[in-house]
C-alpha positions in Angstrom: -36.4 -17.2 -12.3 -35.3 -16.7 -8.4 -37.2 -19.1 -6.5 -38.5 -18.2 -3.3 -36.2 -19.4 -1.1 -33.2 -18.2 -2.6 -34.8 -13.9 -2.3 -34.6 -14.2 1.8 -30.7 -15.6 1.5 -29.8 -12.7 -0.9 -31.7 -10.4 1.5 -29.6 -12.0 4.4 -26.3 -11.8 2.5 -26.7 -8.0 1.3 -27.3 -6.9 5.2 -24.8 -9.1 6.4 -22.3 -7.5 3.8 -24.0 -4.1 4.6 -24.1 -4.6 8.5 -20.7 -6.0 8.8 -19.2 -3.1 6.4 -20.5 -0.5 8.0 -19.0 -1.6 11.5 -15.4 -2.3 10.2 -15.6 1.5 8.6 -17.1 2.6 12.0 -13.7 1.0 13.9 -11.2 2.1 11.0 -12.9 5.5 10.8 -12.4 5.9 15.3 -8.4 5.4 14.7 -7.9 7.7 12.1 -10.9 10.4 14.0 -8.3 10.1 16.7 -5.0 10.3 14.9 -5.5 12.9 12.6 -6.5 15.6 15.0 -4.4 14.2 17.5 -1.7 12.6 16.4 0.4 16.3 16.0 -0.6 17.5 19.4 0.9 13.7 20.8 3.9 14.2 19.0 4.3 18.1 20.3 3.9 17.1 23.8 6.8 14.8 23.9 9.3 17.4 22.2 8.9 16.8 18.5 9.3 20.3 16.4 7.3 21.6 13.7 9.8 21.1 11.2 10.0 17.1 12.4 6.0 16.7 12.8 5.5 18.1 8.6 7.8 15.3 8.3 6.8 12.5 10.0 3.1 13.5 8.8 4.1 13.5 5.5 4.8 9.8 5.9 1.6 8.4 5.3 1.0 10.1 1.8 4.5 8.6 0.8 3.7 5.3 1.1 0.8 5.5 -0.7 2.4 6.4 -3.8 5.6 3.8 -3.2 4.1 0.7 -1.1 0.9 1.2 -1.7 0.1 0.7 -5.1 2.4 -3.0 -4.8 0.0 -3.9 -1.6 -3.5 -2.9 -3.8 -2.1 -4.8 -6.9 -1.0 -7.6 -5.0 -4.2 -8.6 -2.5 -6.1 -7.9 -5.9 -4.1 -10.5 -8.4 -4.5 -13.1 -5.2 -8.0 -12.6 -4.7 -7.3 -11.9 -1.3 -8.4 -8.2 -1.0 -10.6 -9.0 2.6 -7.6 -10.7 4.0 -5.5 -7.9 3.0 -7.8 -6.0 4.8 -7.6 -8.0 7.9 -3.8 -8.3 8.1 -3.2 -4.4 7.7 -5.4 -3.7 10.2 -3.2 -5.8 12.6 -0.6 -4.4 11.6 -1.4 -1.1 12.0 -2.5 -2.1 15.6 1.1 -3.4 16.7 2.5 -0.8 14.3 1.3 2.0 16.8 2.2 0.5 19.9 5.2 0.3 19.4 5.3 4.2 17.9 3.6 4.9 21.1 7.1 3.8 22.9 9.4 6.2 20.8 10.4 9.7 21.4 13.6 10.5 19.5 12.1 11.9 16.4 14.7 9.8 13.9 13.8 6.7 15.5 10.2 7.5 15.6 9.7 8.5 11.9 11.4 4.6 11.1 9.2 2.8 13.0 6.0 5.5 11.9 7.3 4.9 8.5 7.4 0.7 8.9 3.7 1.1 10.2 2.6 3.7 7.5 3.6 0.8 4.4 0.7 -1.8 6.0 -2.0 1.0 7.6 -2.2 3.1 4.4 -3.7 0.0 2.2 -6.2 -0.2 4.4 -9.0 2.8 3.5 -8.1 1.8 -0.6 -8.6 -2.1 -0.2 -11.6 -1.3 2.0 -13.0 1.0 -0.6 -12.3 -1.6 -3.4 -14.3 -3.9 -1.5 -17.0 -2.0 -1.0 -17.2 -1.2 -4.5 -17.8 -4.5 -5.8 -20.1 -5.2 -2.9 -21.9 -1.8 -3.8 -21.9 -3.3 -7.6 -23.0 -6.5 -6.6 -25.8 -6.1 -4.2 -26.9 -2.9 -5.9 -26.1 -0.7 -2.6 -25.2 2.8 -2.4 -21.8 3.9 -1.6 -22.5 7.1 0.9 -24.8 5.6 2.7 -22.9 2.9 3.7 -19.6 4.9 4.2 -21.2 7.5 6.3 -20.9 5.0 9.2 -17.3 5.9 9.0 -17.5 9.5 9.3 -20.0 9.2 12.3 -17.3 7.0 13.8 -14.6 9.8 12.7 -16.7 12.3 14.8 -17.1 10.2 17.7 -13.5 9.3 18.0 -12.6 12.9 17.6 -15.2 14.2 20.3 -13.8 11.7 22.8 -10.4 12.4 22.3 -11.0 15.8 22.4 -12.4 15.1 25.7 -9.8 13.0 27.2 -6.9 16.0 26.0 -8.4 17.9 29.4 -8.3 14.9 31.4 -5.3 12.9 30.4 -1.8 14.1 29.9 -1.6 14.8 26.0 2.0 12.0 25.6 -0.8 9.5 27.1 -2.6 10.5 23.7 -1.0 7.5 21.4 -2.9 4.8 23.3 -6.1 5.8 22.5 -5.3 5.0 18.8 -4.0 1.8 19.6 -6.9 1.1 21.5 -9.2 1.9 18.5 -7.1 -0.1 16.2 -7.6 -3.1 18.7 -10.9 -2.7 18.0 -10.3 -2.1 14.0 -8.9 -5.4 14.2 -11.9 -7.3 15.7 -14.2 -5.7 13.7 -12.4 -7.2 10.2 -12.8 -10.3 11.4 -16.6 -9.7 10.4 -16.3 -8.7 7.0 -17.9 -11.0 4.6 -16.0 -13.2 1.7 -17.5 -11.5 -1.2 -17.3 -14.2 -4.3 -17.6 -12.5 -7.8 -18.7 -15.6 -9.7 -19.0 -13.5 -12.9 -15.3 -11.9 -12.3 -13.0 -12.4 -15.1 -8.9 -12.7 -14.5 -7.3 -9.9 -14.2 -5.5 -8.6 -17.1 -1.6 -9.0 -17.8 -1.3 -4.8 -18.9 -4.6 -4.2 -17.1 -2.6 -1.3 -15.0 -0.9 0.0 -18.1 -4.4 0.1 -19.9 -5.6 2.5 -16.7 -2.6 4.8 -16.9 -3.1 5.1 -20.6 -6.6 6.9 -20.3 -6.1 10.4 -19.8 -9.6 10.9 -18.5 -9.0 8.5 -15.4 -5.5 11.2 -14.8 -7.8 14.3 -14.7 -10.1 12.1 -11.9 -7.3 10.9 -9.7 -5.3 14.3 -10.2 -7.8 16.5 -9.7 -9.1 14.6 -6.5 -5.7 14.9 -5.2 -5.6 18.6 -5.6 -8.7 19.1 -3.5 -8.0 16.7 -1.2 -4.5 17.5 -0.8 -5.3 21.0 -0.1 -6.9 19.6 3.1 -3.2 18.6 4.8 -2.5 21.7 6.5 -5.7 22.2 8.3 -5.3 18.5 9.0 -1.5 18.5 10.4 -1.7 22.2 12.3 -5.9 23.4 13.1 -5.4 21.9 16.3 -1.8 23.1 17.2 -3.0 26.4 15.7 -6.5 26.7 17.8 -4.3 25.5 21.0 -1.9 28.6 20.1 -5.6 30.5 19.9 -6.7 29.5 23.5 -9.3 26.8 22.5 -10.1 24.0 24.4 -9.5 20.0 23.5 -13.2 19.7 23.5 -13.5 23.2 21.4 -11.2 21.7 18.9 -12.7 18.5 18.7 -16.3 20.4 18.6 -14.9 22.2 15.4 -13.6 19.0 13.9 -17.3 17.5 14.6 -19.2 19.9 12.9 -17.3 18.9 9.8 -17.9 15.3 9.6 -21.3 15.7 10.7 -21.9 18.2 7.5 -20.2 15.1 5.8 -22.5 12.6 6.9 -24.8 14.7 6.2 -24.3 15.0 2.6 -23.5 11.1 2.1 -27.0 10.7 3.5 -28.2 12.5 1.0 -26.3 11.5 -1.8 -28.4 8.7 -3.3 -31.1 11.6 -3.8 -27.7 13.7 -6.1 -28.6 14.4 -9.7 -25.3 16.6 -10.7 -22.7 15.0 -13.1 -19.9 13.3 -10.6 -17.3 15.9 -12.0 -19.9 18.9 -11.3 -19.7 17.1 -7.9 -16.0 17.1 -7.4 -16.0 20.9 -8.8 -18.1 22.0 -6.4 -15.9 20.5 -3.6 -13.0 22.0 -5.1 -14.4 25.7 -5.0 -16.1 25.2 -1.1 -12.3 24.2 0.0 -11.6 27.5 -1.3 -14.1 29.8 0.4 -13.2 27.2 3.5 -9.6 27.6 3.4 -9.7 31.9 2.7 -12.3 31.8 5.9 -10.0 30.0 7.8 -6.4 31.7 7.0 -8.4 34.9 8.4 -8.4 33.8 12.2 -12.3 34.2 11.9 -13.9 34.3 15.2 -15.2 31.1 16.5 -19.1 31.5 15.0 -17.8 32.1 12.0 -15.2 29.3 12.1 -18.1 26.7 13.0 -19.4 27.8 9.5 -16.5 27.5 7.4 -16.0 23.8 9.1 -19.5 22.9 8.1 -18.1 23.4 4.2 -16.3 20.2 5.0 -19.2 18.3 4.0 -18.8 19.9 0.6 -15.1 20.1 0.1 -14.5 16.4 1.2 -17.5 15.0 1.0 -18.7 16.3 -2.3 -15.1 15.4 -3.6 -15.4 12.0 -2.7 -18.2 11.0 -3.7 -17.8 12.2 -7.2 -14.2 10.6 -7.3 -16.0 7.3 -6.4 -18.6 7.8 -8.7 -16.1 8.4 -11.9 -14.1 5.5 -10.8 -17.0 3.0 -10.6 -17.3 4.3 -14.3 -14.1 4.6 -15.9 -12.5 1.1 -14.0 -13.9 -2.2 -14.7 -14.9 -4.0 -11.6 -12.0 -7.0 -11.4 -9.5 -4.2 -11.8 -11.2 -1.6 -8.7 -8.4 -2.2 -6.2 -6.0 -1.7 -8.6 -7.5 1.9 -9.6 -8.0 2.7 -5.8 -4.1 2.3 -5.1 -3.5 4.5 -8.5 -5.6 7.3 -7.0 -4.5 6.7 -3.5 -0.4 6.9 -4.5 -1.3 10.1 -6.7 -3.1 11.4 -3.6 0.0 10.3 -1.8 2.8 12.1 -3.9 0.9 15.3 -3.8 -0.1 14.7 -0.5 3.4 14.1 1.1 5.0 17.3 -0.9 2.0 19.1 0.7 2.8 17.7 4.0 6.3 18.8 3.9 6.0 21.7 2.3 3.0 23.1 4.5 5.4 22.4 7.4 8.1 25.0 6.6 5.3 27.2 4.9 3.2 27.1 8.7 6.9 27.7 10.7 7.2 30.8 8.0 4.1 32.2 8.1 1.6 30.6 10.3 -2.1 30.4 9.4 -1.2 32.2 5.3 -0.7 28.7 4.7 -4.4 28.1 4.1 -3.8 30.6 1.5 -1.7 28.1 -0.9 -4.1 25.2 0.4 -6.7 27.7 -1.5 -5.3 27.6 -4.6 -4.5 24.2 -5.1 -8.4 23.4 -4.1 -8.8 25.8 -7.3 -6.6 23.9 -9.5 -8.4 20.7 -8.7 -11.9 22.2 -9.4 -10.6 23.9 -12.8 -8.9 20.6 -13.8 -12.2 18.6 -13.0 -14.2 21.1 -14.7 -12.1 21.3 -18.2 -12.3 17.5 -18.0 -16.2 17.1 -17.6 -17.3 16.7 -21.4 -14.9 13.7 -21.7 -15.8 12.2 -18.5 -19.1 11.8 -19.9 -18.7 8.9 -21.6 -18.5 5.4 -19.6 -16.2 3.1 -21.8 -16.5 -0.2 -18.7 -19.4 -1.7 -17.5 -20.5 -5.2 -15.6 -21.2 -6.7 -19.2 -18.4 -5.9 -21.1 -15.3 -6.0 -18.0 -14.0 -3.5 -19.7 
């Protein structure tokens, strides 16, 4: 039986954990709210063409299926999956600055590329650790990652903002600003000790690979979410082409993650299956990405952003959800890199692909992002009778 003096430290170390988690997300969540927007429009104004920015865009999703998956497996076999945390977020930082000094597009995609193999581990070891905090302290996870789509909204609003008042090649340092601040705010992330944890298994990956069920979650996510890369890579090139504003387009990108937030708020209240979940996301990136390949006017394009918080959202938290279930809890990082590098490969074929598609044919790219959002939700669907069953829990490890 607790005593009474132990309840008060367990409340103090599950807000600690929850406080200090839902900052670092905040910081991480401000560098990529900047970059991903932004990022294209930075290399655009200082000469880089289309062709060379599907490229160099494509490089984050190929390290997550080549890098990636060693970085996850490794922090995770050391124990060290908070420190791996904290050095790729320095990295990252220093990993920009110097990007922000390049302008030949060859040299520029190395050093992108040498930043990309320690920034991309960062959003899977993060989500590995809140997992096992989640599990541990008996948290929920949307609740406590919707402080990183707040700060994704933020960082996107005042970007958007500073693209009318500073010169767009200036663009670069306000990432590596917020990746300063990334950095100071993993410094505060709590040592989370899993007495109960057992070692990690020799074959443990091999044992994950092997279950079909945990292929349709991680392929099926990458569908949806890879159907997401050319609104990501060209919206705002495309809405600058339109005559919108920075402050328009950062508007538009707001209104996205604040529909996000809004359903990770929410989600603790969910009773759908976590594959009914991820179907659903799969068919709103659909509807969102037919809307948007039209050139709707702007009302109408404020609507069709607002399915974000379905097509993402919805996606990830049932992703999340299935993993919890289908991955023991001493093995989560290791899952989280195989879903991150299959979200990678697709990703970075989409990336590159989507580049010559958008040169050819402009905004009908949305069109092919629209059907592999239907693949995803078919694949999820056809899957959802076997996903059913839970074969890991706490007790058993798996």
């Amino acid at each position: 039986m607790q005593s009474e003096s132990q309840i008060p430290i367990a409340a103090v170390q599950k807000r600690r954990f929850a406080v200090s988690l839902a900052v670092f997300y905040s910081a991480f969540f401000a560098v990529l709210g900047t970059h991903m927007p932004f990022f294209p429009v930075w290399l655009k104004a200082i000469g880089i063409d289309a062709a060379w920015i599907g490229l160099i865009n494509a490089l984050p999703a190929i390290t997550r299926f080549t890098t990636l998956p060693q970085v996850t497996a490794f922090a995770e076999k050391r124990h060290a999956i908070r420190a791996g945390i904290m050095v790729s977020v320095l990295a990252t930082a220093v990993g920009f600055s110097v990007v922000g000094l390049q302008q030949q597009p060859l040299a520029l995609f190395l050093i992108y590329a040498l930043t990309c193999m320690m920034w991309t581990p960062t959003m899977p070891l993060t989500d590995a650790y809140a997992l096992r905090g989640v599990a541990r302290y008996g948290l929920d996870y949307g609740p406590l990652r919707l402080w990183g789509s707040a700060a994704f909204a933020a960082g996107s609003l005042a970007c958007g903002y500073l693209v009318d008042l500073i010169a767009p090649r200036d663009l670069i340092w306000v990432i590596v600003a917020w990746a300063v601040v990334a950095v100071l705010a993993s410094l505060l992330l709590q040592p989370l000790d899993d007495p109960g944890r057992r070692a990690p298994e020799r074959h443990a990956g091999k044992a994950l690979l092997r279950d079909a069920a945990f292929w349709a979650v991680i392929a099926s996510a990458a569908l949806i979410q890879s159907s997401h890369i050319a609104f990501y890579t060209f919206s705002a090139i495309n809405w600058q082409l339109q005559g919108l504003s920075g402050l328009t387009i950062a508007t538009l990108w707001t209104l996205g993650v604040l529909a996000e937030i809004v359903v990770f708020a929410l989600s603790p209240r969910f009773s759908l299956q976590p594959s009914t979940l991820m179907a659903v996301g799969g068919l709103s990136a659909v509807v969102r990405w037919i809307v948007t390949a039209s050139e709707p006017p702007l009302a109408l394009l404020a609507i069709a952003q607002l399915g974000h918080g379905f097509s993402f959202g919805m996606t990830i938290l049932g992703t999340m959800s299935l993993l919890v279930q289908r991955v023991p809890s001493h093995q989560i990082a290791r899952g989280q890199g195989y879903y991150a590098a299959c979200n990678g490969l697709l990703g970075a074929a989409t990336s590159i692909a989507s580049g010559a598609i958008y040169a050819h044919i402009g905004d009908s790219v949305y069109y092919v992002m629209a059907a592999m959002a239907a693949a995803g939700a078919l694949l999820i669907w056809s899957a959802r009778h076997r996903l059913k069953a839970q074969p890991h829990s706490e007790a058993s490890g798996g």
